[in-house]
N, C-alpha and C positions, 0 to 999 in steps of 0.2 A: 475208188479203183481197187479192183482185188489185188492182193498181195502176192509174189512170189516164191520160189522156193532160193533158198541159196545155200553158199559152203559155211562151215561153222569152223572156221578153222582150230583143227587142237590142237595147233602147235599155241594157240593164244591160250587154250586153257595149262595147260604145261608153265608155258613162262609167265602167267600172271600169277599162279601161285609165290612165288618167289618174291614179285615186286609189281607195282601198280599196272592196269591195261594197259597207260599211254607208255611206259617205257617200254614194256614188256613188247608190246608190238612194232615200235620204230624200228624202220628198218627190216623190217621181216616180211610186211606186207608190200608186193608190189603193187601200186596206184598209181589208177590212169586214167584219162578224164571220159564218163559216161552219162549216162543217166544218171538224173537224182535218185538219189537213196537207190541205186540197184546193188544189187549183193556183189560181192568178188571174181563169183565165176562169169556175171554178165546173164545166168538163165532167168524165166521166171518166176517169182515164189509160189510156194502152196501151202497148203497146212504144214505145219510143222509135227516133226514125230514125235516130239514131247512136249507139255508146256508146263510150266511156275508162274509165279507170281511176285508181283511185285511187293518187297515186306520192308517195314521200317525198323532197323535194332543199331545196336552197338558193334562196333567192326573194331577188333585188336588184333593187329599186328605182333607176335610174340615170339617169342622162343622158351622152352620147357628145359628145364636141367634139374640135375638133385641137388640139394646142400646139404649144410650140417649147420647147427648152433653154436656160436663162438660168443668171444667177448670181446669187448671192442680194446684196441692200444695192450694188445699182449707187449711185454717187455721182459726180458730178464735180470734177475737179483744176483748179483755177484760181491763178493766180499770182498773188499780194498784190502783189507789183510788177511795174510795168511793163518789159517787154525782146523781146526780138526771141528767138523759138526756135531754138534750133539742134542738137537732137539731142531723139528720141523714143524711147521705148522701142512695142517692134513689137505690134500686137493679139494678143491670143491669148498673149501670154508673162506668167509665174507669178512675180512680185519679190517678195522675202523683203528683211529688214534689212538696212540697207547698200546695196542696188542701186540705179542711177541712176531714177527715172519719167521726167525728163527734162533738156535743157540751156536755160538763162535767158542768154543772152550768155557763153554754150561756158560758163558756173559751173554744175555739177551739182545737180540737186536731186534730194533723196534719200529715199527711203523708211524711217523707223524706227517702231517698236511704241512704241502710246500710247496711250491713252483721250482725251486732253484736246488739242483739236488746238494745230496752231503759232498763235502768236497775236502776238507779237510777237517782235523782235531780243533775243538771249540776251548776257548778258558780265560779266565781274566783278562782283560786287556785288549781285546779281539774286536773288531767291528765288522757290520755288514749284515746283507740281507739275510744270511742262513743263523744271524743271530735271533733277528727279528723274530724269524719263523719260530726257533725256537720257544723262545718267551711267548709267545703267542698261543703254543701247544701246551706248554706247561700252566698256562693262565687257563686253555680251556678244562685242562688235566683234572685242577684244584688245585693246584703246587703254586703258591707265590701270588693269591688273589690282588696283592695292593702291587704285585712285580709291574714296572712301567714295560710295554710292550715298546720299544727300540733299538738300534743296531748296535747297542755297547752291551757287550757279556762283563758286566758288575759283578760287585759282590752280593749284591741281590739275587742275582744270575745264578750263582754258585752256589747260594745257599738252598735254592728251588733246585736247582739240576742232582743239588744232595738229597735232598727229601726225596725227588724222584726217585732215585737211582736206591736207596733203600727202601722203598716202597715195591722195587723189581724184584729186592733179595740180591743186588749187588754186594758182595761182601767188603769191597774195599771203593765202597762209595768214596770219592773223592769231590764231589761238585764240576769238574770236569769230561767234554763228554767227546770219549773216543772217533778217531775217523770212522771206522768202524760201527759203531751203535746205534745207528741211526739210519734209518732209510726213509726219505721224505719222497712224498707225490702229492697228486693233486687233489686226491679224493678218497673215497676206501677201495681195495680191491677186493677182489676174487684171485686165489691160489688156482693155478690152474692144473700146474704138474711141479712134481717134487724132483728137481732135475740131480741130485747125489745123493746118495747114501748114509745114515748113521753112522760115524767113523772116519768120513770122508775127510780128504785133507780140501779144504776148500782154500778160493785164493781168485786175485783177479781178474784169472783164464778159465776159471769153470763158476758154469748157472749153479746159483745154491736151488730159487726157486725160479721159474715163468708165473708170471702175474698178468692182469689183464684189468682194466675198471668193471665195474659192476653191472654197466647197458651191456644186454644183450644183441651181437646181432648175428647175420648170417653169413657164410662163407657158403660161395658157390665158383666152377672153374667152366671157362669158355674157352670153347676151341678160337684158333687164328680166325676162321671166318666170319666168329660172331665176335670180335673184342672193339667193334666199336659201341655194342651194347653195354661196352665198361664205364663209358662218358658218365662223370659226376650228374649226379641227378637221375639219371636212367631209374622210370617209375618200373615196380616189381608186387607182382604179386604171389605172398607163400604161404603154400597150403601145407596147414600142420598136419603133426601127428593125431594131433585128437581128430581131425577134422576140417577146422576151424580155418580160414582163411583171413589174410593178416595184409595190409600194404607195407611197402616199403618205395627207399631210392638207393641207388647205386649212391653209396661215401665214399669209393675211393678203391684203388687196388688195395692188396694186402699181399705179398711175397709168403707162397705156403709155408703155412709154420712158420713163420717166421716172427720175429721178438727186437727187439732193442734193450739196449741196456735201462736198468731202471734208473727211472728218475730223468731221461729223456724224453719228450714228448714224438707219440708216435701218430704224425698226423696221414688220417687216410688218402690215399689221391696224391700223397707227397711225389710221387714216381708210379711209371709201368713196373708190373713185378711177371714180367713172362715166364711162364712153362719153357719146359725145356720142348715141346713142340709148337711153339710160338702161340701160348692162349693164352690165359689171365686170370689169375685169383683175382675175385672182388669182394667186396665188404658192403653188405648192406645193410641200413637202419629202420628198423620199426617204426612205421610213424603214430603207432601209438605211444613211444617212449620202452618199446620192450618188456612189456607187461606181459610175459606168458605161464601157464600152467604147469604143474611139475609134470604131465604127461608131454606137454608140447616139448618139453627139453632131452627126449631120448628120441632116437630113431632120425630117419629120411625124411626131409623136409624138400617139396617139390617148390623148385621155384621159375614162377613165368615174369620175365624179363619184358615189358611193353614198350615198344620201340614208337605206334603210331597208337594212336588210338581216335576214332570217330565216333561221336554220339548220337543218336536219335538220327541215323542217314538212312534214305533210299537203296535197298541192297536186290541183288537177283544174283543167282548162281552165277560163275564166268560162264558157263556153257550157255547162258543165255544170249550173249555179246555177239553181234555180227560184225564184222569187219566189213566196212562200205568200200568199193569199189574207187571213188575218188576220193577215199580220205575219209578217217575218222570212223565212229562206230557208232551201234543201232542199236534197238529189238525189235522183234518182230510182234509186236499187237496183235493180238484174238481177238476179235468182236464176230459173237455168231459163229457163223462160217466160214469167214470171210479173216483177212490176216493186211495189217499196214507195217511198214516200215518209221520207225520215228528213232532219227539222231538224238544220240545221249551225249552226256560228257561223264568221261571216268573218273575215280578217283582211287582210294585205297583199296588193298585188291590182301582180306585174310583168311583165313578157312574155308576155301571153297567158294567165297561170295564176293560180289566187288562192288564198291561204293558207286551210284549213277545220281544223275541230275538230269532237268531238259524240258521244253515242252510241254504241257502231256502227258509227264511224266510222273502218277502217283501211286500211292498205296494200293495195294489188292487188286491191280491192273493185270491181267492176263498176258504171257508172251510165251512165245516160242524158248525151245531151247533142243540142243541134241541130244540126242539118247544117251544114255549113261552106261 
């Protein structure tokens, strides 16, 4: 039977850009019982004024924004007691156990691996976990090789925490180890910014430094209409500065700029951190583990958010889509000269193209579509 001419409605290609055919068109199309397969307006088909083809590829549903490179569990260093700074350690530099973060009245304070932060002054007699840790740092240090790693601060304890502590250049080494002296985490950091001054009177109200672990990741911000893109897991793809394209997943919101105290753990995704225009800082991770080049760590980093993704599917432009008459939708087939009608079913609808299935329905197959 030769084939018909019909309407191609664009108001479907309009609203399927945004979201799949079958939503996009409920309720928009009015249907009413006809002929099979006849077009919308009820005339009869002809050639069509344009045709494509039936192609098989990859369909991503996305959204495109810029980032920046951050580091993951920023927090800030604040001093339990009050003194005057005198020595920082520089932005941008990587402290492992044992190295200074900074000076409190020229006394060093020092970075060691812990879960449980400093919380008060350690010394003979003392139990507990931040004793543990202690001995534990001092055992991997050198200081105290036969020291028993457990919760009693001894005089073994005392005797290590003195070698230590002249081994800093403490001059009134004591074997006791200030509230103060000691900033424990979970790993090594990265220095991220130097938040006072040399001279600075520091104290429990001001950041000496912000800190951050050593994974890189990215920081990108979504308007209100895209923050369900922020969902844990949300797959992302970011294309560097070299070039170079990188995957990732949505970890978590992040509150811009924003920090915790150290030595608290700062878990991503812990809460929403909305813009003051109702969008969303997010954090995401490398899923190579954050392995990138010193060129990839300056500049604008483009990042696409994949919301859907489809593999190896059946695609033809929307403008190919007929909206059938009683329901549901088409294309219109080329063979020769001659043009048929064959029901499809839709599916994800991204850049211009929309997922089909059907009958009939395969690769490099000829169909109508409206002019562009």
């Amino acid at each position: 039977m030769s084939a018909a001419p019909h309407k191609r409605h664009r108001g479907v290609v309009a609203l399927a850009a945004a979201t799949t055919t079958t939503a996009a068109i409920a309720g928009v199309m009015l249907l009413t019982n006809s002929d099979e397969d006849a077009p919308a307006d009820g005339r009869r088909p002809k050639a069509p004024p344009a045709t494509t083809q039936i192609t098989r590829t990859d369909l991503v549903r996305s959204k495109t924004v810029d980032g920046r490179l951050d580091y993951a569990q920023r927090r800030a260093v604040k001093s339990p007691v009050a003194g005057t700074l005198t020595k920082a350690a520089e932005p941008g530099r990587t402290l492992s156990p044992g190295q200074r973060l900074y000076e409190r009245d020229a006394r060093p304070v020092v970075l060691l691996y812990g879960s449980t932060p400093m919380f008060r002054a350690m010394k003979v007699g003392d139990h507990g976990p931040d004793v543990l840790q202690l001995e534990r740092n001092l055992r991997e240090l050198g200081f105290g090789p036969r020291l028993s790693a457990d919760t009693r601060y001894d005089e073994a304890t005392k005797a290590a925490v003195k070698a230590w502590q002249k081994s800093l250049g403490i001059v009134d080494a004591n074997g006791e180890i200030g509230r103060g002296d000691i900033v424990f985490q979970p790993g090594p950091v990265r220095v991220i910014s130097a938040d006072a001054a040399l001279a600075d009177t520091v104290g429990p109200d001001s950041t000496v430094l912000t800190i951050a672990s050593t994974q890189p990741v990215v920081r990108a911000s979504l308007d209100k209409a895209d923050r369900a893109l922020a969902a844990r897991g949300t797959k992302v793809d970011v294309t560097l500065p070299s070039g170079g394209t990188v995957r990732g997943k949505v970890s978590g919101t992040a509150a811009p700029g924003g920090s915790a105290s150290a030595g608290q753990e700062t878990a991503a995704g812990s809460g929403t951190a909305p813009s003051q225009d109702g969008g969303v800082e997010v954090e995401i991770t490398l899923d190579d583990g954050g392995t990138l080049r010193p060129k990839d760590q300056q500049g604008t980093l483009s990042v696409k958010f994949v919301s859907e993704r489809r593999k190896n599917v059946l695609t033809v432009p929307v403008e190919a889509v007929v909206a059938l008459r009683e329901g549901g939708y088409g294309l219109q087939v080329v063979q020769g000269t001659g043009t048929h009608l064959v029901r499809i079913q839709t599916g994800l609808t991204a850049d211009g193209r929309i997922e089909i299935s059907g009958t009939g329905v395969t690769e490099g197959t000829k169909v109508g579509a409206a002019e562009q």
